[in-house]
N, C-alpha and C positions, 0 to 999 in steps of 0.2 A: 543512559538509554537502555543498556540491559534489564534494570529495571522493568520497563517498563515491558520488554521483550518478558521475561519471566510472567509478570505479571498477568499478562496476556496468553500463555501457554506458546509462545513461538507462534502464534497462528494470525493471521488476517483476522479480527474484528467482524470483517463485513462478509468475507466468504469461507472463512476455515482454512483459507492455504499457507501452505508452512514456505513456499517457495519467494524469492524477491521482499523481503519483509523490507518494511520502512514505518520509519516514527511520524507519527501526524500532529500537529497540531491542530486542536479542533476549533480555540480562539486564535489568529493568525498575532504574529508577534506583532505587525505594522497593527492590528486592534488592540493592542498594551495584551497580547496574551502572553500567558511564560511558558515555563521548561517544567514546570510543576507536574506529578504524576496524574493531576486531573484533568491535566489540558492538553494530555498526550496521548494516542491509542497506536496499537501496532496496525497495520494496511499492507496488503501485500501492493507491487505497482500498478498493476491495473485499477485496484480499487483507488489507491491514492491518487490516480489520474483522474479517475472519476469524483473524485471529492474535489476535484480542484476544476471539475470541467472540461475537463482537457481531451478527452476521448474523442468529440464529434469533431475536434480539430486539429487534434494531433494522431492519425492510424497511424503514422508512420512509429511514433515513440510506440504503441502498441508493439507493431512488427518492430521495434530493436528490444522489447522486453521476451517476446515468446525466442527470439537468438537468444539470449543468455540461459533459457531452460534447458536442464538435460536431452538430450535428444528421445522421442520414444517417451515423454511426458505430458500428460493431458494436460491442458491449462483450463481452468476455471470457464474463463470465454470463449473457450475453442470454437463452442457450439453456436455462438451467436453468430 
């Protein structure tokens, strides 16, 4: 999974943040997808919740993602 971190310069894919990083599968395993470096992108958590849909149903996981940031750090979303 480093890899795929390096790869991606540390950063979110989708919005450039270096903060909450996670590996995505962008075919999902239960679709025969793999671990392969073309089927993986780095996602910070908001985005990968968003990839997974999960935002209009899940604010709460939102609010225990923006607890884990440094205190006194903008989050991507803040603004919405």
């Amino acid at each position: 999974m480093k890899r795929v971190l390096e790869r991606d310069g540390w950063r979110c894919r989708k919005c450039g943040s270096l903060e909450n990083l996670q590996i995505h599968h962008k075919l999902k395993r239960s679709q025969q997808g793999n671990d392969s470096l073309d089927n993986l992108v780095t996602l910070c958590a908001y985005c990968h919740l968003a990839e997974h849909g999960q935002l209009g149903y899940e604010k709460s996981a939102a609010e225990v993602i923006e607890k884990t940031v440094q205190p006194g750090r903008r989050l991507p979303w803040s603004s919405l």
